[in-house]
KOLKOL-906016 format. One record per atom (N, C-alpha, C): x, y, z; residue in three letters. Coordinates in steps of 0.1 Angstrom, whole numbers, padded with zeros to 4 digits, always signed. Layout:
XYZALA...
! end
This chain:
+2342+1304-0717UNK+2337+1305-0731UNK+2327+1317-0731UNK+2330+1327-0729UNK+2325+1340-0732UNK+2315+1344-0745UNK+2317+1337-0754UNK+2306+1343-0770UNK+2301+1329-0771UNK+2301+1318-0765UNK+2294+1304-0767UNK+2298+1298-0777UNK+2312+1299-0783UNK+2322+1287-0795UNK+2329+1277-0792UNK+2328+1277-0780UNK+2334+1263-0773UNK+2345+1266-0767UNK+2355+1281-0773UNK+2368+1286-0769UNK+2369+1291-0760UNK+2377+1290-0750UNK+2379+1295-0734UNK+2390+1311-0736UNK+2379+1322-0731UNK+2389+1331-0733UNK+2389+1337-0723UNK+2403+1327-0715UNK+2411+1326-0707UNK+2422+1341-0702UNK+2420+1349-0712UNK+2429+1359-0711UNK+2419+1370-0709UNK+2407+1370-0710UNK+2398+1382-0711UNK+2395+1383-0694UNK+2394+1400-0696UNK+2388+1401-0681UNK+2378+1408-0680UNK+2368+1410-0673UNK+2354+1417-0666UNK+2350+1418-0653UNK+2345+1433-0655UNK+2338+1433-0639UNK+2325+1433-0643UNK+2319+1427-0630UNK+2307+1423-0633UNK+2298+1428-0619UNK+2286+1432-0620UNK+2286+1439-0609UNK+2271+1433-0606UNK+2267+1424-0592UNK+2253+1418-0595UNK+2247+1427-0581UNK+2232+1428-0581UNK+2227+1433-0570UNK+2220+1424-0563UNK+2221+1425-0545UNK+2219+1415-0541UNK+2205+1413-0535UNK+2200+1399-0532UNK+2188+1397-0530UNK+2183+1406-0519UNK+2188+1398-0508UNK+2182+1405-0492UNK+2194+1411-0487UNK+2195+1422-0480UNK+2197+1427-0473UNK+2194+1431-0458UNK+2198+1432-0446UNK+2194+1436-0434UNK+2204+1444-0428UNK+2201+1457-0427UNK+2208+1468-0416UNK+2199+1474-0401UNK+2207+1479-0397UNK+2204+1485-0385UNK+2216+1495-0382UNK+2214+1504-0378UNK+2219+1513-0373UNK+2216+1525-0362UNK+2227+1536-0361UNK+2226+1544-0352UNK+2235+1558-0357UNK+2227+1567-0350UNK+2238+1581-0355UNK+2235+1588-0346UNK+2243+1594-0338UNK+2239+1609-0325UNK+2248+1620-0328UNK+2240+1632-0332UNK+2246+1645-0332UNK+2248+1649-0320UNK+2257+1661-0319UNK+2258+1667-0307UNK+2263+1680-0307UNK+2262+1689-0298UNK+2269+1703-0302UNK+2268+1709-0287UNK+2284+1711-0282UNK+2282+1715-0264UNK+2289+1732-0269UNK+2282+1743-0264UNK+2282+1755-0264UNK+2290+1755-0253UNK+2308+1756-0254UNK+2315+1761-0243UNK+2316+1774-0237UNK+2313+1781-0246UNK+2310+1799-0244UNK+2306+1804-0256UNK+2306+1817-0255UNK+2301+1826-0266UNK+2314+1820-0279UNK+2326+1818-0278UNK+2329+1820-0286UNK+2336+1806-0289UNK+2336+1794-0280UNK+2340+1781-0283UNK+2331+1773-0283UNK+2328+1764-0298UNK+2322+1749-0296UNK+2323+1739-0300UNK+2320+1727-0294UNK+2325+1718-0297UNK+2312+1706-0302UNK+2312+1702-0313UNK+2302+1694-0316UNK+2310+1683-0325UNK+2297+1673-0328UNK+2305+1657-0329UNK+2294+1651-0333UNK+2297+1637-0340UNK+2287+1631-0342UNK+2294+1617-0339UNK+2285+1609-0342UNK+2291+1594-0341UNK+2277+1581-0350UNK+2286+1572-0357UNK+2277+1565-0363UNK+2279+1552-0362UNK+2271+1538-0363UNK+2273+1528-0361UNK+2266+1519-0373UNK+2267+1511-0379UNK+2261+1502-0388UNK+2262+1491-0390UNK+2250+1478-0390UNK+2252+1467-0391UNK+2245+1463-0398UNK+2252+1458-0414UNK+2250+1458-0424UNK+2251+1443-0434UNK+2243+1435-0433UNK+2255+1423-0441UNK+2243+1418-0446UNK+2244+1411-0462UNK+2238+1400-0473UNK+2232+1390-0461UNK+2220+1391-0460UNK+2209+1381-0454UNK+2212+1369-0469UNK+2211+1370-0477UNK+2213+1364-0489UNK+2218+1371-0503UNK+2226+1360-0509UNK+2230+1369-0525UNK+2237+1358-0531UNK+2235+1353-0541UNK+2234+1340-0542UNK+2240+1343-0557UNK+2251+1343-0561UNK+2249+1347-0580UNK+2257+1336-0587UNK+2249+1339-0600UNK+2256+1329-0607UNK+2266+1337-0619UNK+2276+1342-0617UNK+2287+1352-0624UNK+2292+1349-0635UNK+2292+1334-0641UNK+2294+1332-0652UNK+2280+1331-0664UNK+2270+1331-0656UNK+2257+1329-0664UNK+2252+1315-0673UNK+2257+1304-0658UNK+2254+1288-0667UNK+2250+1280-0663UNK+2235+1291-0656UNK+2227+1284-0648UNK+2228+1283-0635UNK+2242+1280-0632UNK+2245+1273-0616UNK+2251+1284-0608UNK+2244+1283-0599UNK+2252+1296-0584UNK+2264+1293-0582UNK+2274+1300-0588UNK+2290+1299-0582UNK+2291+1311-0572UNK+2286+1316-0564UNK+2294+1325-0556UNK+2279+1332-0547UNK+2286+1331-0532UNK+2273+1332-0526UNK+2282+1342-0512UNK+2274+1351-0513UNK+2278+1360-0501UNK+2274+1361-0489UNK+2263+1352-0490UNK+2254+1352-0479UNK+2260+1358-0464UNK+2252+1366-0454UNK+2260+1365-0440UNK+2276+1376-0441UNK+2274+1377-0455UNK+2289+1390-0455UNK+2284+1401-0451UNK+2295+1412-0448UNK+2290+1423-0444UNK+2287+1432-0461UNK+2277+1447-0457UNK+2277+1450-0470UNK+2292+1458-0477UNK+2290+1458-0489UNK+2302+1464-0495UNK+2302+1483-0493UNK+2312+1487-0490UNK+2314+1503-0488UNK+2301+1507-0472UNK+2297+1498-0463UNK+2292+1502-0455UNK+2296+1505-0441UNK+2306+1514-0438UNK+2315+1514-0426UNK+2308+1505-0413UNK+2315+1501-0401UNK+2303+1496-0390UNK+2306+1509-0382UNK+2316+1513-0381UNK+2317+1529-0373UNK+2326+1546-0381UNK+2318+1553-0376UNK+2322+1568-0380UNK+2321+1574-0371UNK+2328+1589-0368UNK+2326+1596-0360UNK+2334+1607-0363UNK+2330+1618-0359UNK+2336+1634-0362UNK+2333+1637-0350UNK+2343+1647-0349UNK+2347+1661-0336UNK+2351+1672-0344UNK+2345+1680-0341UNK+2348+1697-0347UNK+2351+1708-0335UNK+2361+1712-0335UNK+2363+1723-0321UNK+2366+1732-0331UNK+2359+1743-0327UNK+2356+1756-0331UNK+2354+1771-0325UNK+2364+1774-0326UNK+2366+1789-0318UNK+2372+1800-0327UNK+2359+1813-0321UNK+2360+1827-0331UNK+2362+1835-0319UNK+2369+1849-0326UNK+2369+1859-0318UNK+2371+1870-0329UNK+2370+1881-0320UNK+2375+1895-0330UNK+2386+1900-0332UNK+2391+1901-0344UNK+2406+1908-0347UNK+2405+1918-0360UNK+2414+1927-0354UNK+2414+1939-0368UNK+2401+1939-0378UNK+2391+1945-0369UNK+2380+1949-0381UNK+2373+1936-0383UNK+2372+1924-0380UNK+2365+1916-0384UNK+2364+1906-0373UNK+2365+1894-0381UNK+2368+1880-0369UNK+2377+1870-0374UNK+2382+1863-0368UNK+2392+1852-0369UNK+2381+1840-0364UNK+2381+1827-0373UNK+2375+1818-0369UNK+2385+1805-0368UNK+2387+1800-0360UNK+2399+1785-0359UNK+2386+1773-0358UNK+2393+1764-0368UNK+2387+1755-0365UNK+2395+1740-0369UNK+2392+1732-0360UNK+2401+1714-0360UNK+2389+1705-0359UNK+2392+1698-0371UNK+2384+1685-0373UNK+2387+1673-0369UNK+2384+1661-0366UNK+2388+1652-0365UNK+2380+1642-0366UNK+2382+1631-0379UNK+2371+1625-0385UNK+2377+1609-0386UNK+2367+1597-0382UNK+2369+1585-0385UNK+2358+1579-0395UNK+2365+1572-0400UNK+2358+1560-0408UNK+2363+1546-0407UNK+2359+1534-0406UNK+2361+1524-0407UNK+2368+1516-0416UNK+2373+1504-0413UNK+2375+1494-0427UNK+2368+1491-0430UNK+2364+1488-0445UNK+2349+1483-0449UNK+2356+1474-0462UNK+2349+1464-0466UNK+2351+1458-0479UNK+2344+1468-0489UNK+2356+1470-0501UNK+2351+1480-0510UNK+2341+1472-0523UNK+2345+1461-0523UNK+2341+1450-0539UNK+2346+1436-0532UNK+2339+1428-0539UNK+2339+1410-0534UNK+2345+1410-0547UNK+2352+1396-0548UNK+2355+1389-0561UNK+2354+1374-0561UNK+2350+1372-0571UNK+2345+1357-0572UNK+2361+1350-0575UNK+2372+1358-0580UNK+2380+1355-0590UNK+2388+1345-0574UNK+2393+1328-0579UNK+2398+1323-0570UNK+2415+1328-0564UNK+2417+1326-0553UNK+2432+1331-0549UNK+2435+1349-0550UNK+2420+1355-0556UNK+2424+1368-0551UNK+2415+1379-0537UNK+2423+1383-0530UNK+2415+1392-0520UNK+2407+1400-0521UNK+2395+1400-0517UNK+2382+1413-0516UNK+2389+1423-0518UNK+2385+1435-0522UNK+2389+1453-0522UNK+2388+1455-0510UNK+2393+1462-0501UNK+2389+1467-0490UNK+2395+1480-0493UNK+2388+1488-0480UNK+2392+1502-0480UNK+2400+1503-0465UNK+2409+1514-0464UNK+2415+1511-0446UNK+2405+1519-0441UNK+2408+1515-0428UNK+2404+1527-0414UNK+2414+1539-0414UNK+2402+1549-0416UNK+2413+1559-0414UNK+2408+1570-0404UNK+2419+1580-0396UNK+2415+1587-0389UNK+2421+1601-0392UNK+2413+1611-0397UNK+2421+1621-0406UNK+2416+1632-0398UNK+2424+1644-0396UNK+2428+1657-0385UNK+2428+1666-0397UNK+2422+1678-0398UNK+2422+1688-0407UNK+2417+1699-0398UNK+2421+1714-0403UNK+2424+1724-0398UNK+2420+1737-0408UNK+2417+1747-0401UNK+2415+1760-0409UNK+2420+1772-0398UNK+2425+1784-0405UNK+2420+1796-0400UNK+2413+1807-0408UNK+2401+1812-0404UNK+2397+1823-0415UNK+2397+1839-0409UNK+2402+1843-0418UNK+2396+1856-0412UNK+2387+1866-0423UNK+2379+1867-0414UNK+2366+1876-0421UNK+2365+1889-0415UNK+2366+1898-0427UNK+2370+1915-0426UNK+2352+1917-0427UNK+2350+1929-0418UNK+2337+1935-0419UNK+2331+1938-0434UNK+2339+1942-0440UNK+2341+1946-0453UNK+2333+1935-0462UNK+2335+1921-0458UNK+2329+1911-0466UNK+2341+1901-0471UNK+2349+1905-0474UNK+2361+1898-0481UNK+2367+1885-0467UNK+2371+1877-0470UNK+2380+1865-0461UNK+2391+1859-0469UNK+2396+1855-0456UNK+2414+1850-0462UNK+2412+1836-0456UNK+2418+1826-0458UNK+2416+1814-0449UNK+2428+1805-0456UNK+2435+1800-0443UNK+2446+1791-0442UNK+2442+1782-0439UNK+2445+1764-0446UNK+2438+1753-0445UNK+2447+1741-0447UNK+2445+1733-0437UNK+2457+1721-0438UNK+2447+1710-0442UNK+2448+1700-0450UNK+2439+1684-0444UNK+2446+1676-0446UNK+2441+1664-0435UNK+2450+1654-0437UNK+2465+1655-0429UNK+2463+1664-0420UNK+2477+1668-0411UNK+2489+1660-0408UNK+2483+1651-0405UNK+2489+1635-0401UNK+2496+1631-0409UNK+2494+1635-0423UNK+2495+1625-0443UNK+2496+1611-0437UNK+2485+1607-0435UNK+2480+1595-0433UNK+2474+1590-0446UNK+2482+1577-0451UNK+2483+1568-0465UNK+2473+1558-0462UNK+2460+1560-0471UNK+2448+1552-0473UNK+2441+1551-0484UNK+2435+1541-0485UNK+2429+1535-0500UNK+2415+1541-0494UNK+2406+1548-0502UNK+2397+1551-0505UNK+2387+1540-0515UNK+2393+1530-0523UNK+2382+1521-0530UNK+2395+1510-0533UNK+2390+1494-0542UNK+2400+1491-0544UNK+2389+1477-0553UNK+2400+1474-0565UNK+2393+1468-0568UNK+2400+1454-0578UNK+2399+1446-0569UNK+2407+1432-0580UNK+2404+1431-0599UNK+2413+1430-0600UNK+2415+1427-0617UNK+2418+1414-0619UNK+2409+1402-0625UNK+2408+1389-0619UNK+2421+1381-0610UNK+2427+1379-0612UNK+2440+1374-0603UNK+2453+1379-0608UNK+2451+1387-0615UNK+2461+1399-0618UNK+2467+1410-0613UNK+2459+1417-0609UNK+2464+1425-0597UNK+2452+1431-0592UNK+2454+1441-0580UNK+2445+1447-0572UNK+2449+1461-0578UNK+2435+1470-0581UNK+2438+1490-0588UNK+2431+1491-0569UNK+2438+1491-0568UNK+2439+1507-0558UNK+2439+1522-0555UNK+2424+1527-0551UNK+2427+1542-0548UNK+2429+1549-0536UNK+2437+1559-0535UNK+2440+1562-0522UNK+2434+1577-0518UNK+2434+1581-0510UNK+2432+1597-0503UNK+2440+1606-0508UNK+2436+1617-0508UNK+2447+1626-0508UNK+2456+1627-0497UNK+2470+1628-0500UNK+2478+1631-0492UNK+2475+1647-0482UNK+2489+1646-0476UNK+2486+1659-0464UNK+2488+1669-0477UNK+2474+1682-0475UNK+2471+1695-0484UNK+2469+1706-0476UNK+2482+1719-0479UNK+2481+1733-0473UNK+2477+1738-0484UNK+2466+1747-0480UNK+2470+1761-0488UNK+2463+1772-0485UNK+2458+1783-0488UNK+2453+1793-0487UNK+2444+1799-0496UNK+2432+1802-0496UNK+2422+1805-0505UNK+2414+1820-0500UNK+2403+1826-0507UNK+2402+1839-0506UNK+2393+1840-0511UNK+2379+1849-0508UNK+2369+1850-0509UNK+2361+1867-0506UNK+2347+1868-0516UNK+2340+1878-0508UNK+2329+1869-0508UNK+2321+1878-0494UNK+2308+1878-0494UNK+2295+1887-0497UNK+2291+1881-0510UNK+2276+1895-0515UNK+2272+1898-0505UNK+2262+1887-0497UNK+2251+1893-0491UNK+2239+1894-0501UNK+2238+1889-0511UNK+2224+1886-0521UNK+2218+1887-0516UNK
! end
């Protein structure tokens, strides 16, 4: 009963978004960067998070009484692990430099949204592990050319996702595998 007339409107839907009481995290992150030579490096990071509702207690319909308690969950869109690798190697070609570079990036599963709605599943987001690439070349001149793949793998992932009461789940995903080639100068301002 949505407008308070006694009528159950049974067909209407809402998201409703509450903020939660307590919270407790901990975490960790270490950069790194190993200088293999003048012209190769390799650096990385890595992250860890422990994240979850100490308490959250809500009442979603607004009738007085706590129907839905998250307590002890983990938090929503808070990965517990990430980590990146960047190998990177330049050298000199025709008047300028060539720069290559390979990424390689993780993120976790994480719950994207809770729902109170009965018989339907939390949002989640996947784990994903996505490989992207470049080459540039930069002319003394100022101008660059750069060739760029991401997502090499076309590895298929939901980036957010979000139940529509027991109707269905909207789903967003990543971009698929992207080439292409882009071009630039540099002022020097």
């Amino acid at each position: 009963d949505r407008d308070g007339d006694g009528v159950n409107e049974s067909t209407f839907q809402e998201t409703r978004f509450f903020n939660a009481a307590e919270i407790t995290v901990y975490g960790f992150e270490a950069e790194s960067t190993f200088v293999v030579s003048d012209n190769f490096t390799i650096q990385g990071s890595l992250g860890w998070l422990d994240s979850e509702f100490e308490e959250f207690k809500a009442d979603t319909n607004f009738d007085g009484t706590i129907d839905t308690d998250l307590s002890d969950n983990p938090v929503a869109r808070a990965p517990e692990v990430t980590w990146n690798v960047d190998f990177l190697y330049d050298h000199a070609f025709l008047g300028g430099n060539l720069d290559w570079a390979l990424n390689v990036n993780y993120v976790d599963e994480v719950v994207y949204a809770y729902t109170a709605v009965p018989d339907t599943p939390d949002g989640i987001t996947d784990d994903r592990t996505l490989v992207n690439a470049s080459v540039t070349y930069r002319h003394n001149n100022g101008w660059w050319i750069r060739g760029f793949g991401k997502n090499l793998t076309d590895e298929t992932y939901r980036v957010g996702e979000l139940p529509v009461a027991n109707l269905w789940v909207m789903s967003f995903y990543g971009a698929p595998r992207i080439m292409g080639i882009e071009a630039g100068m540099d002022f020097g301002w």
